[in-house]
Each structure stands twice: as structure tokens, then as C-alpha cells.
C-alpha positions as CSV (number, residue, x, y, z in Angstrom):
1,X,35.7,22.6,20.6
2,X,34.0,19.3,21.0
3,X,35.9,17.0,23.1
4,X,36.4,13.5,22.0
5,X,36.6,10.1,24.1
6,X,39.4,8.2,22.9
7,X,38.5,4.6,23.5
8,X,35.1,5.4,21.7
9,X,34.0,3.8,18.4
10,X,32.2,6.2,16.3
11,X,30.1,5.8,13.2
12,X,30.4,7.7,10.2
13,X,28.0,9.5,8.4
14,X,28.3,7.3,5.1
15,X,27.5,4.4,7.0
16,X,24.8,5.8,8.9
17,X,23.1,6.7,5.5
18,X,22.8,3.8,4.3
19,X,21.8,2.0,7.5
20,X,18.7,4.0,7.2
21,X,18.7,4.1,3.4
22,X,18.0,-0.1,3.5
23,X,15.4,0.6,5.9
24,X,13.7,3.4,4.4
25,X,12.6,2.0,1.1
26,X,12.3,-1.2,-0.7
27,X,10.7,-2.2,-4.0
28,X,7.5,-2.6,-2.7
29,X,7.4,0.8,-1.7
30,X,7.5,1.5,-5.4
31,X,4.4,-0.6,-6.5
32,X,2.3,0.4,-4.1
33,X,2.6,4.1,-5.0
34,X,2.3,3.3,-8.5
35,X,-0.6,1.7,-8.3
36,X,-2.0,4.7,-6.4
37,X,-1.2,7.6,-8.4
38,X,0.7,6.0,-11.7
39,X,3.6,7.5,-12.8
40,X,2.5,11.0,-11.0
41,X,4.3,9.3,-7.8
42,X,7.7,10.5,-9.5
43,X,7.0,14.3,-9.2
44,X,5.5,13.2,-5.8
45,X,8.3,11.3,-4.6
46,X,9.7,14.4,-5.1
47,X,7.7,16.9,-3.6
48,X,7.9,14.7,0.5
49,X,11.9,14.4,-0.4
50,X,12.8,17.7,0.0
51,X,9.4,19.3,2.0
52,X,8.9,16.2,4.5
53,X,11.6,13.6,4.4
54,X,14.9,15.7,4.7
55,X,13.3,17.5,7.8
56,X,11.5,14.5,9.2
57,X,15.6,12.9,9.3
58,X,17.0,16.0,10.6
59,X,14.7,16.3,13.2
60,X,14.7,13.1,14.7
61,X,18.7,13.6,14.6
62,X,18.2,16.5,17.0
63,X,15.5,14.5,19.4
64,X,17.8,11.6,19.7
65,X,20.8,14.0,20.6
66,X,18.4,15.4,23.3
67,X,17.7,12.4,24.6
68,X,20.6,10.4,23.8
69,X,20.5,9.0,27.9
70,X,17.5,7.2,27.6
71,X,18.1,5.5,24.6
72,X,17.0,7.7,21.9
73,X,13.7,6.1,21.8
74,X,10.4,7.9,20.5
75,X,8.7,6.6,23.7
76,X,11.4,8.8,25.8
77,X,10.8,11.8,23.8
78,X,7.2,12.1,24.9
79,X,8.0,10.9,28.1
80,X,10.5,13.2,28.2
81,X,8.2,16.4,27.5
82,X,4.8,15.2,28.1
83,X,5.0,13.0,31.3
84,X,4.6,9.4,32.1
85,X,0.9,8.6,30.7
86,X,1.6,10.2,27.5
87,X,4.6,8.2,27.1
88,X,2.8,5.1,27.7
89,X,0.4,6.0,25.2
90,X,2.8,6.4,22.6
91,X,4.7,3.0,23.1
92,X,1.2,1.8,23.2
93,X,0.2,3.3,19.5
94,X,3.4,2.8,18.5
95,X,3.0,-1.2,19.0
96,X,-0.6,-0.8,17.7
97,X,0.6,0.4,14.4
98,X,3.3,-2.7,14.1
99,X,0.0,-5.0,13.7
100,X,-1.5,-3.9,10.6
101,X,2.0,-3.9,9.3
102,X,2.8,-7.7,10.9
103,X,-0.9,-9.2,9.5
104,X,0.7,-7.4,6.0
105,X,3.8,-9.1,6.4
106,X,2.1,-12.4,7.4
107,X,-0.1,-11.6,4.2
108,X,3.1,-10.8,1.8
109,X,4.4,-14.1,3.1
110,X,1.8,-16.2,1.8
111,X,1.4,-14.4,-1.7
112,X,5.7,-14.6,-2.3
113,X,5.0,-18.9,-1.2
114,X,2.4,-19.0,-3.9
115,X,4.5,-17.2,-6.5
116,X,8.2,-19.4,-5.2
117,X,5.9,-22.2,-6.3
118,X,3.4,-21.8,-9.2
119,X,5.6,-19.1,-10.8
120,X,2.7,-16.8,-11.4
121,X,-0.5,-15.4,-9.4
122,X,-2.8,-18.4,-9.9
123,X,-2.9,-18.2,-6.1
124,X,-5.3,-15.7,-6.2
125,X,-7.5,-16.9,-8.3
126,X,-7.7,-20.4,-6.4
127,X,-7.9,-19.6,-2.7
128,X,-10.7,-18.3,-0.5
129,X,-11.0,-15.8,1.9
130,X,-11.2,-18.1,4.7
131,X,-8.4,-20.2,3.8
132,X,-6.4,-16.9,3.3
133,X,-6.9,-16.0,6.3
134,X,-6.4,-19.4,7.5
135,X,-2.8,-19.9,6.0
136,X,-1.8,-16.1,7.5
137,X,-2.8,-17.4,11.0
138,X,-1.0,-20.8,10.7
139,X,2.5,-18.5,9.6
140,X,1.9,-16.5,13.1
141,X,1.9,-19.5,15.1
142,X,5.0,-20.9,13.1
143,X,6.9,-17.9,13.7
144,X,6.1,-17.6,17.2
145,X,7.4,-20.8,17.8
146,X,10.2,-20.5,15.1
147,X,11.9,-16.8,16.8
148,X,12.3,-18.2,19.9
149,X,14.6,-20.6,19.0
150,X,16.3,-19.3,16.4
151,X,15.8,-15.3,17.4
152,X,19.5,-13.9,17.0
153,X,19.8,-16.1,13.9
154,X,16.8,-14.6,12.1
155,X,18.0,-11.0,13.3
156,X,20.8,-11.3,11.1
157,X,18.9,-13.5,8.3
158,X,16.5,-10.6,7.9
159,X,19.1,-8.3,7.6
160,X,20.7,-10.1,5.0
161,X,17.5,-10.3,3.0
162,X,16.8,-6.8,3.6
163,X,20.2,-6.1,1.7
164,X,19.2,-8.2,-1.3
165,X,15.9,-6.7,-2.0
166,X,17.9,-3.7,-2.0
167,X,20.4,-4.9,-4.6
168,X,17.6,-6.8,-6.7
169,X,15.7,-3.3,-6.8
170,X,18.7,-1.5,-8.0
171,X,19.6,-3.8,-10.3
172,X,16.2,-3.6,-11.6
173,X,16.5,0.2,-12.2
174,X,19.8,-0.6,-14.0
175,X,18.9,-3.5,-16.7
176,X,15.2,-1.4,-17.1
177,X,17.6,1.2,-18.8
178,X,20.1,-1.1,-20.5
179,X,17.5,-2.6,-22.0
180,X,16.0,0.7,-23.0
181,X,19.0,1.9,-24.3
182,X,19.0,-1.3,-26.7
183,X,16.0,-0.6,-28.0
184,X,13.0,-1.1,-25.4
185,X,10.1,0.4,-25.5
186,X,8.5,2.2,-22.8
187,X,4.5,0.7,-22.0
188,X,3.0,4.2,-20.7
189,X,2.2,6.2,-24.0
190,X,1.8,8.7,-24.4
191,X,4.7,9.6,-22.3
192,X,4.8,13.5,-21.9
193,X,5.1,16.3,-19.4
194,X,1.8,15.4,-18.2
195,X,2.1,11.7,-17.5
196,X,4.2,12.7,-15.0
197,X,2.3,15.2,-12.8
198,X,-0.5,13.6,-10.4
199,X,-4.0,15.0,-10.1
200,X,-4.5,16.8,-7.3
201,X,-7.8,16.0,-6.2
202,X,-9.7,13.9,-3.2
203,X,-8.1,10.8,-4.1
204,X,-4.6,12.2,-3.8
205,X,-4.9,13.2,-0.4
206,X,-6.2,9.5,0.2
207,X,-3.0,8.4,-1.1
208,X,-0.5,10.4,0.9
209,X,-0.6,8.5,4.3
210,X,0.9,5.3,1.6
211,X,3.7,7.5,1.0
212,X,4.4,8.5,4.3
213,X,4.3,4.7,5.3
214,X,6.7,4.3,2.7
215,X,9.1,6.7,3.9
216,X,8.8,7.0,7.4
217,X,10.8,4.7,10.0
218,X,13.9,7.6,10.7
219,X,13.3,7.6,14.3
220,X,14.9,4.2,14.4
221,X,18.2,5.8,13.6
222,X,18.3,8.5,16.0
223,X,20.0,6.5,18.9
224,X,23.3,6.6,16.2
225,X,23.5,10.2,16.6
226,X,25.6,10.3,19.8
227,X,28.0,7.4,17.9
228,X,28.9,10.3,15.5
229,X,32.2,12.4,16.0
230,X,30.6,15.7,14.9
231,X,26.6,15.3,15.0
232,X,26.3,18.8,14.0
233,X,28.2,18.8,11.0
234,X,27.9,15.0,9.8
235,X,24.3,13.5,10.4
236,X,23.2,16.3,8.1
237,X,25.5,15.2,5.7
238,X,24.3,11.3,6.1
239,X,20.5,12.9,5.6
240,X,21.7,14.9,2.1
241,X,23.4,11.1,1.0
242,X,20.1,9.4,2.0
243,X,17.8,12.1,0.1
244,X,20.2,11.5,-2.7
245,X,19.7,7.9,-2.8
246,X,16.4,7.2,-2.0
247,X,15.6,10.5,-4.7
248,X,17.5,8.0,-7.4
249,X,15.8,4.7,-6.5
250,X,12.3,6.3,-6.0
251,X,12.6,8.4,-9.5
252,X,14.1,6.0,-11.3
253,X,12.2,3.0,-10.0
254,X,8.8,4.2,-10.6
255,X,10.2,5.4,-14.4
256,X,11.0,1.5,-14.9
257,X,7.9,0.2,-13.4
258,X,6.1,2.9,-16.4
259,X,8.8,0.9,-18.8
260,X,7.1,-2.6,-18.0
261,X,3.1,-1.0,-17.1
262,X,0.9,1.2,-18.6
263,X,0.4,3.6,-16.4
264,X,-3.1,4.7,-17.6
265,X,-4.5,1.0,-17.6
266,X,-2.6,-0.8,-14.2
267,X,-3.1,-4.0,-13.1
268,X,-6.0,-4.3,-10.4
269,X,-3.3,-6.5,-8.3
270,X,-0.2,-4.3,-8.7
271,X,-0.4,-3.6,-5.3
272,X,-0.1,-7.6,-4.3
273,X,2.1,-9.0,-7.3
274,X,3.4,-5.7,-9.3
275,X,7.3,-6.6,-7.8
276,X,6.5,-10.2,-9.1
277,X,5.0,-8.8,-12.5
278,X,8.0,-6.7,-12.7
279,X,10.6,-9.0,-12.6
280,X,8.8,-11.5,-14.5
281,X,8.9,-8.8,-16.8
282,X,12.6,-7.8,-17.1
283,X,13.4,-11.8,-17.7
284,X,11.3,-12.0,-20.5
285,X,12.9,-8.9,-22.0
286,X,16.4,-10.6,-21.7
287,X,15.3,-14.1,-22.4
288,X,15.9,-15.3,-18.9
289,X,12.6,-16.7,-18.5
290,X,11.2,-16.9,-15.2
291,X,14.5,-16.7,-13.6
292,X,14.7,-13.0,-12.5
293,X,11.2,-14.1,-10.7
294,X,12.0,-16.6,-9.0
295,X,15.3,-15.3,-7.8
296,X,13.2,-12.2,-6.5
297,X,10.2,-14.6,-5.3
298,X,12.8,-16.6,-3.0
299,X,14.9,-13.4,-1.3
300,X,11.2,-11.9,-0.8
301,X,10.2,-15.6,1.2
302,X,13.6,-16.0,2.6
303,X,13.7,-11.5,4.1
304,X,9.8,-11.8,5.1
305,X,9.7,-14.9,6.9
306,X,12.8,-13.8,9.1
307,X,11.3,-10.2,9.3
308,X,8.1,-11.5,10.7
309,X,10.1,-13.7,13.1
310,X,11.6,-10.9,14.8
311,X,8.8,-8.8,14.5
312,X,6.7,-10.7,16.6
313,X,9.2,-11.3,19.1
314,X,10.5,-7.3,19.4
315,X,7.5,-5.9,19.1
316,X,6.1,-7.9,22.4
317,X,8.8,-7.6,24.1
318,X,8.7,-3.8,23.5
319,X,5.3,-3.3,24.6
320,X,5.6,-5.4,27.7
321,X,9.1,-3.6,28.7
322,X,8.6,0.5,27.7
323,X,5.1,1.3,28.5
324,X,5.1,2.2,31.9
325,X,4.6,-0.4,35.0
326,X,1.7,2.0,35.9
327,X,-0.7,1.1,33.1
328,X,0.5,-2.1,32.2
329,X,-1.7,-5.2,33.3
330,X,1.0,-7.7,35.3
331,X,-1.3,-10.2,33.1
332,X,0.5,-9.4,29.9
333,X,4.0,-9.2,31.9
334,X,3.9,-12.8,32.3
335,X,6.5,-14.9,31.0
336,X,6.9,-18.3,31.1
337,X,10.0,-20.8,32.5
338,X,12.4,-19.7,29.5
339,X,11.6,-16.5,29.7
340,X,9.1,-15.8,26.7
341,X,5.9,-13.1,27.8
342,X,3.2,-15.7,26.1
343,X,0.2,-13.5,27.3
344,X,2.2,-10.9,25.2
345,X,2.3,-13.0,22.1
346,X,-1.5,-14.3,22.5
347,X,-2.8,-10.8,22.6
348,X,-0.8,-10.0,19.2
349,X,-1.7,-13.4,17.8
350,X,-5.3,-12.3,18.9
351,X,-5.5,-8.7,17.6
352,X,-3.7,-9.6,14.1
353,X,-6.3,-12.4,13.7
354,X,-9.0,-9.9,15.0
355,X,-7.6,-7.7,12.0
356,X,-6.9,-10.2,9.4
357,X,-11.4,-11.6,10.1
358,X,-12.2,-7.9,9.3
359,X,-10.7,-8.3,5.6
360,X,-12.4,-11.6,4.9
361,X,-15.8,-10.0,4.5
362,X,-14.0,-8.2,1.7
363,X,-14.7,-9.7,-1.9
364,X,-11.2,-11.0,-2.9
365,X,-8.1,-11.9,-1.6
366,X,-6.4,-9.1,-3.5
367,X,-9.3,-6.9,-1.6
368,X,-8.1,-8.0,1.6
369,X,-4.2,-7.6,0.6
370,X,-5.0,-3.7,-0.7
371,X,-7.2,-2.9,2.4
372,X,-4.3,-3.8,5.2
373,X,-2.1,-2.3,2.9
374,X,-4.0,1.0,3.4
375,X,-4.5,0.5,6.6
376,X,-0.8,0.7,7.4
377,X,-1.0,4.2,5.5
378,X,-3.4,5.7,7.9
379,X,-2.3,4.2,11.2
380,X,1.9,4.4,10.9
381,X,1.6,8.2,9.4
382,X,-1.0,8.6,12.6
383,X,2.0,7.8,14.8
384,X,5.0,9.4,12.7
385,X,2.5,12.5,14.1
386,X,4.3,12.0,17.6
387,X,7.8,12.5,16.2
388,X,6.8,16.2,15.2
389,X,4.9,16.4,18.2
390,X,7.8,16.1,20.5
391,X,10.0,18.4,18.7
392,X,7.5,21.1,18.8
393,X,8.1,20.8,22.5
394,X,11.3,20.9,23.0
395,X,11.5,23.3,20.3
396,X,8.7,25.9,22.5
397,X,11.6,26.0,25.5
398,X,15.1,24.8,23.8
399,X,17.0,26.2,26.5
400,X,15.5,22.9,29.3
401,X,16.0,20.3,26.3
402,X,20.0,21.3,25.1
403,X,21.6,19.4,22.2
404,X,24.8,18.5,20.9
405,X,22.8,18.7,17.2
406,X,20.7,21.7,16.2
407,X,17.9,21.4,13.7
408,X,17.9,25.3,12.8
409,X,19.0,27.0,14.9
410,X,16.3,30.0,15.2
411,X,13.4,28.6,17.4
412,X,10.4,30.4,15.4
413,X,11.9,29.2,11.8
414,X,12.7,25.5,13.3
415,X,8.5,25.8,14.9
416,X,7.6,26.4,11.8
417,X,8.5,23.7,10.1
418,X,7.4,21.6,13.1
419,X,4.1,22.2,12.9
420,X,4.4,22.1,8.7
421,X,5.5,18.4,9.2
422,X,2.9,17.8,11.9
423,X,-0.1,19.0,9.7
424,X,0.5,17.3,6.9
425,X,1.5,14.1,8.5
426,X,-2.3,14.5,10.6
427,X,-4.1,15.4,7.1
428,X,-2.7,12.4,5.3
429,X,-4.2,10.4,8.4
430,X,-7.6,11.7,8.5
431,X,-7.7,11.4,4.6
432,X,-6.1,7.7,4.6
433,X,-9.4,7.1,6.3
434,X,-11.2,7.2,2.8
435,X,-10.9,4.0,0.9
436,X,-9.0,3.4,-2.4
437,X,-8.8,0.8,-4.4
438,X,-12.6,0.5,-5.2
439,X,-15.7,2.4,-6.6
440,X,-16.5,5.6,-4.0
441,X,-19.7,4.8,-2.6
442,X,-19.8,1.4,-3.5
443,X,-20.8,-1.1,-0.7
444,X,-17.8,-2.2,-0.5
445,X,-16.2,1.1,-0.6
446,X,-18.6,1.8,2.9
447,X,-17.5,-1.8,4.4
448,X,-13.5,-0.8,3.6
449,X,-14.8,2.7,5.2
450,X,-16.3,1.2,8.7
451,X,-13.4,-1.7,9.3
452,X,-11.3,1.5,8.8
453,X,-13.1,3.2,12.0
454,X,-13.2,-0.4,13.9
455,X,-9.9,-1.4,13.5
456,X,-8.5,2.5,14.8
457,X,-11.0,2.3,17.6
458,X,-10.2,-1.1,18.8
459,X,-6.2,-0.9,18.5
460,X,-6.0,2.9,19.9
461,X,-8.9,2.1,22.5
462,X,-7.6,-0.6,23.9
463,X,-4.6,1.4,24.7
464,X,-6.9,3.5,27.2
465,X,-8.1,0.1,28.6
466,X,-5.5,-1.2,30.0
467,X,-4.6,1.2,32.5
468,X,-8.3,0.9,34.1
469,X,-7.5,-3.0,33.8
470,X,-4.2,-2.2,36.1
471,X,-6.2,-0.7,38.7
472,X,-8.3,-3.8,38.6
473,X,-5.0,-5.8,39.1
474,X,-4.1,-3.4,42.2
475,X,-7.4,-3.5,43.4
476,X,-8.3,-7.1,43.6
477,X,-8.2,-9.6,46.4
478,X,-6.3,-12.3,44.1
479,X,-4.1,-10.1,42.2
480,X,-6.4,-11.0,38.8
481,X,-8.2,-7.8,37.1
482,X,-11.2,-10.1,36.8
483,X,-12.6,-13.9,38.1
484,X,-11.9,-17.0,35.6
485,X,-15.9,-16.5,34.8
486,X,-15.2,-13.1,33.3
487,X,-12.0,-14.1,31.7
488,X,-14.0,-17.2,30.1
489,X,-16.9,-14.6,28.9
490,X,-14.3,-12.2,27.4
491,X,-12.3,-14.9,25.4
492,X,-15.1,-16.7,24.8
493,X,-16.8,-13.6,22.6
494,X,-13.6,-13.0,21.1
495,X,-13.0,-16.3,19.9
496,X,-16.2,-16.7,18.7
497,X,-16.3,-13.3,16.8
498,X,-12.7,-14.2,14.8
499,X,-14.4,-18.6,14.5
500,X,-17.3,-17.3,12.8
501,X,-15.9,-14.5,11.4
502,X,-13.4,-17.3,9.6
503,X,-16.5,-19.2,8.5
504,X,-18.2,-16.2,7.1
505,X,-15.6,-15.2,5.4
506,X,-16.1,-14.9,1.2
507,X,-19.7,-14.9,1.2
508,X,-21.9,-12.2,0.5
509,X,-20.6,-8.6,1.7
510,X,-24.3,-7.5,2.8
511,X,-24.3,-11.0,5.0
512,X,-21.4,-10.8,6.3
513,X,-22.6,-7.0,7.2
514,X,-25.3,-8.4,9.2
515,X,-23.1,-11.3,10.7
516,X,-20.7,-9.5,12.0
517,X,-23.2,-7.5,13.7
518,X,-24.9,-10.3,15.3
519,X,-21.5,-12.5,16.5
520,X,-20.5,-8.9,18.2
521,X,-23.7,-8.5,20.3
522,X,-23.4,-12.3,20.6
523,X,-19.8,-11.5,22.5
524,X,-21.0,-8.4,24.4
525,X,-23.9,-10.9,25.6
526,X,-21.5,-13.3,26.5
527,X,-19.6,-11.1,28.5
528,X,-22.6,-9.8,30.3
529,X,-23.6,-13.0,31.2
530,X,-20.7,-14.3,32.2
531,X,-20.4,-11.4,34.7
532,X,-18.8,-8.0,34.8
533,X,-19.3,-6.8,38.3
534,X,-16.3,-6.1,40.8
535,X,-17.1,-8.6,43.3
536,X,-13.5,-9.7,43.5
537,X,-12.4,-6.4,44.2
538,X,-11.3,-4.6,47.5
539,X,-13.4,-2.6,49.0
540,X,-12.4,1.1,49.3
């Protein structure tokens, strides 16, 4: 029998549910599937519920039992099994993937201001590239400033707004079939058996990593496993009431977005404004106007501008305090008088604007919104692939990794659907590679296709810098990995890739090619010149 601690406060599974249920989806989510596969995404949505999502849940609820004692984290579960590099590594790609998904917020920001004030998408159709980009940039350096003031405030403000989106999505689902049942009609026709199974072809596999994006994030619940009385019998009771839910919003949802949109002939901008469109939508049906909108537009502004306050904050914080003091550079450890690591926050600043100049070469702003939209499909699947990859490990010798929760119980049967969610987690990855919101083999189709390589090289590589920048740190006679001169050469070629990058931005995609090409040997230059040698290092 399990024993109980008296003085304890434990969580039940109810509650646990819909903690993760508010994180898990939102009505976003729902667009951006849409968009990819039409209504289709409803007999998909299906499909990852019940093969991917309930086992993904119940499998993190066994690797946080396992390591409940070091906080439940996924960084402690590769530590755990794979050793001290590895877990480095994984806090490292785990913080690479936040920036795609920070630039997006940054990016959502912008396009929810532009709809809380014009009341439509005009701000599309007005704004450049560059200034885009520009505006995104300006909202990082607000927020930087802005979270550490106000940090705890905005922890709870996000929270909050994170609730509402919720409600506003349900209610959505709700009034979409009132209105139906007096007398709507519904904009996908013909609407048959058909409309509702998706094509199975090369671009679906493109679109899987967006619904893994969409549906991943469990592994932040898995510390809330020890809180339970009876993990074993309850948490997989909390994942059956979160299948359950998200199975209604998902279904349901993307049926009412095919009430409002013809599924066979979307919107090229669903992806950016379809939540907007939606509820601008649902007004108009009830002769509310734009009021619907607007409510929506302002909880969107008021939940992403606190979510991007915090995110910038936790996510440096994290990389700088659960990566290993082995491989990372002292330099980035920095902090400043109150306390606040601002080499930690320049290098996200720099990496998200690094990010954000690659889209700008793209031909519209609603180009550049889809792209980093994607991008988030193939990188945060990409590191969802750890989760599986630490319980296959503990899985291949149970007996040195016990827990109070089992995820089956037979070793071979519980491997097997290991290495089930591992696979198709890595496919929808490699496939996410391939662009999809524009003609295949189109030029900008091979653009989308190379800043797709780039930007996986440059956040996963630099990942395996650092370290060898650490030994610089531990080797050098003034406890700097390189002389001001080569600091000045390295941020010098940065900042002038992202400045001209900027300027370049919205004009031709084949000169923009070619510019980007010559500002990067420009840097490399730069950092030749300015010297890369080892003269300020100890001698051996």
C-alpha cells in the first residue's frame, strides 16, 4: 500500500488535466492546421490523439516519476541516462527551439496591434518587410526591459490571458452551432465523407511537424506527477480527461472554422489572421458587428505581450542555469548589479533578430509570418524527439530507473511504442524541412528551403560551439575566450549581416539571394581580419 505524508498537499487529477489542457491547445492551433490540410485536420486530429498524444502524456508521467528528485525536467532525463554532455545538449536545443517560437510570438504581437486598431488586416497590405521586422525587434527590446520589472506580475497576467483564449475558443465552438442550429449554413460544400479525410501524400507529411507543435508541451507537466496521491491510478485518468477535451475542441473547432471557410478555397493568410477572420465572422452572423473581434483582438494583445515577457526572461534564465557549468561560456553567465544575465538576453535578442532578417528576403509579410510558423513545426517536434528518447532508456533497463508510475508495464510492449512515438516524431522533422505554403520548386519555395537548413545549423551548431568557447575561457591568460579585437570582428559581422539584412529586406528575392551571400563572406572576412588566432591563450 502506498504510504501517504500527511502534511502534504496533493493535486488531483481533474485539475492536473486541465492545467495541461490550457497549455496544450489554443485557437490558433486550429487555423494553422486548417490552413494546412482543410477540414482533413479533423480525422487527423484524430489519428495523433489516440496513436501519439495519449502516449506522449503517459509517458512523460512515468519519466517525471523517475526523476521526480531532480525536478522532473526534460534536461534531467537525459542527464539522467545519457550523461552530462548530452544533457547539456538538450537544455541547449531545448532553448534553441523557444526562439523560433519567441520571433513568432513577437510576430503574432504585431499582427493582433494592427487588428486591436484598424479592425481588419490592412496591416498587411501597408507595411514592409523591413519595417516588419523592425516593429518585431522594437517589441523584444520593450519586453526585455518591461519583464524585469514587472516579471511576477506578467506571470500571472499571461496566465490569465491564456484562460481567456481558452474560453473565447470554446465559446466560439458553441455560438458556431447555435447559430447552425438556427439556420446557418455551412461554407465548405460540398460537405461529405470525403471532405473530411486528408490526402495522404508529400505534402501531408510536410504538415505533421505543425501538428506535433500544436500538441506537444506535456513534459511541462511531469514535475505534478509526485503531487498526486495515486500516480498510478490517477495521472492516467487526468490524460483520458485531457484526450477528451482537447478531442472536443480540436473536432469541433476545425468543423466551425469549415462553418465560416471554404475549405477547398482558404484564405492565403489564414495562417496569420484566420482567428481574427473567424471571429469577425461569428459577429457578423449575430449582428454584433466587429465586437466579437475586437474582444478577441484585445485578450490575444493583452496574453501575447505578457507571454513574450516571461518568455524572454525564463527562457535565459533557463539556459544560463541548467546547461552544465562545463560547457557554458562564464561570458553568457554574467549578470549585471540587479541580478539580470544581459549577455543572456543579447544573445537571444541577437539570434531572434538573426532569425526574424532571414524571413525579410521572403516576398510578403504574410510569407514571413507562415515561414516562422513552419519553422516552429520542424524544430519543437525535433526536440519533443528527446522525450521518447529518454524513455527508451530507461525503458531498455527499468530495473536501475524504478517508478512510482508505470507506463505498461511489459518492457518489450512499452519499447515498442517508444520507438513508434520516436519515429514518427523524427519523420515529421525531416519532412517539416520541405516548405509549404508556396509553389514546390518555385524560387521562393528553394529560399524557404535553404533558411530552413541555415536557421537548424546555426541554432543547433552553435550549441556545439560553446563548449570549445569554454575551454577558451579556461584556457586564457585573462579569463576572456577571445581579445576585444576578435570580439569587435565577431559582432561586428553579425551586426552588419542582420543591418543590411534589414535594408535589404522586400526587394527582389534573387538580390537579396546574392546579398546575403556577399554580407556573410563580408562577416567571415571581418572576423579573419580582425584576428582569430590564440595568442591570448596559455600555453600547454
Amino acid at each position: 500500500m502506498e504510504e501517504l505524508e500527511p502534511n502534504k498537499k496533493y493535486i488531483s487529477w481533474p485539475v492536473l488535466a486541465l492545467m495541461d489542457f490550457v497549455t496544450v491547445i489554443g485557437f490558433d492551433d486550429l487555423a494553422y492546421n486548417f490552413q494546412s490540410q482543410g477540414m482533413g485536420v479533423i480525422t487527423s486530429w484524430v489519428i495523433m490523439l489516440f496513436l501519439y498524444v495519449i502516449p506522449y502524456s503517459l509517458m512523460v508521467g512515468q519519466l517525471g516519476s523517475t526523476f521526480n528528485k531532480e525536478g522532473g525536467g526534460l534536461t534531467s532525463w537525459i542527464r539522467g541516462t545519457n550523461g552530462e554532455f548530452l544533457g547539456y545538449f538538450t537544455a541547449w536545443t531545448y532553448w534553441a527551439a523557444s526562439i523560433p517560437y519567441v520571433v513568432d510570438t513577437a510576430n503574432s504581437l504585431v499582427v493582433g496591434l494592427g487588428w486591436t486598431f484598424n479592425g481588419n488586416a490592412s496591416l498587411q497590405n501597408h507595411m514592409s518587410n523591413g519595417w516588419f521586422a523592425f516593429w518585431t525587434l522594437v517589441v523584444f527590446v520593450v519586453f526585455i526591459f518591461t519583464q524585469s520589472r514587472f516579471k511576477h506580475s506578467l506571470e500571472v497576467l499571461s496566465t490569465i490571458g491564456g484562460v481567456a483564449i481558452f474560453g473565447l475558443t470554446v465559446l466560439f465552438v458553441f455560438m458556431t452551432f447555435a447559430g447552425l442550429a438556427m439556420g446557418g449554413h455551412i461554407a465548405t460544400q460540398p460537405f461529405t465523407i470525403h471532405t473530411i479525410i486528408p490526402k495522404f501524400n508529400l505534402h501531408y507529411l510536410t504538415t505533421l511537424g505543425l501538428l506535433i507543435y500544436a500538441m506537444n508541451g506535456a513534459e511541462l507537466i511531469a514535475p505534478f506527477v509526485t503531487k498526486m496521491r495515486h500516480p498510478n491510478k490517477e495521472f492516467p485518468k487526468a490524460m483520458i480527461m485531457l484526450a477528451a477535451m482537447t478531442a472536443f475542441l480540436t473536432i469541433f473547432g476545425s468543423f466551425s472554422l469549415g462553418v465560416f471557410f471554404n475549405a477547398y478555397h482558404l484564405p492565403k493568410d489564414l495562417k496569420m489572421n484566420g482567428a481574427y477572420y473567424a471571429f469577425q465572422a461569428l459577429g457578423n452572423q449575430y449582428h454584433l458587428g466587429n465586437t466579437l473581434l475586437y474582444i478577441y483582438a484585445l485578450a490575444e494583445v493583452f496574453y501575447l505581450a505578457a507571454l513574450l515577457a516571461v518568455l524572454l526572461d525564463a527562457m535565459t534564465r533557463m539556459l544560463i542555469s541548467d546547461t552544465g557549468n562545463r560547457y557554458m561560456p562564464q561570458v553568457l553567465k554574467k549578470t549585471n548589479s540587479v541580478g539580470l544575465p544581459v549577455n543572456g538576453y543579447l544573445l537571444t535578442c541577437g539570434l531572434s533578430a538573426f532569425i526574424m532578417s532571414l524571413g525579410i528576403f521572403l516576398p510578403s509579410m504574410n510569407d514571413i509570418f507562415n515561414w516562422l510558423l513552419n519553422l516552429n513545426g520542424i524544430i519543437s517536434p525535433g526536440v519533443t524527439c528527446w522525450v521518447f528518447f529518454a524513455f527508451i532508456k530507461i525503458r531498455q533497463d527499468s530495473e536501475k530507473y524504478p517508478s512510482d508510475y508505470v507506463f505498461i508495464k511489459n518492457d518489450k510492449t512499452a519499447l515498442t511504442v517508444g520507438w513508434w512515438c520516436l519515429i514518427v516524431t523524427a519523420v515529421a522533422t525531416i519532412f517539416g524541412i520541405g516548405p509549404q505554403d508556396v509553389v514546390f520548386a518555385s524560387s521562393t519555395w528553394w529560399y524557404e528551403l535553404i533558411i530552413n537548413f541555415v536557421s537548424i545549423i546555426v541554432l543547433v551548431g552553435l550549441g556545439l560551439i560553446l563548449p570549445y568557447v569554454t575551454r577558451r575561457e579556461e584556457r586564457s591568460t585573462n579569463g576572456s575566450a577571445f581579445t576585444r579585437l576578435q570580439w569587435t570582428g565577431i559582432l561586428a559581422a553579425i551586426f552588419l549581416t542582420i543591418v543590411g539584412d534589414l535594408y535589404l529586406g522586400g526587394s527582389h528575392l534573387t538580390y537579396n539571394i546574392h546579398g546575403i551571400v556577399a554580407l556573410s563572406v563580408v562577416g567571415i572576412l571581418l572576423v579573419i581580419l580582425f584576428g582569430w588566432k590564440e595568442h591570448n591563450l596559455k600555453v600547454d
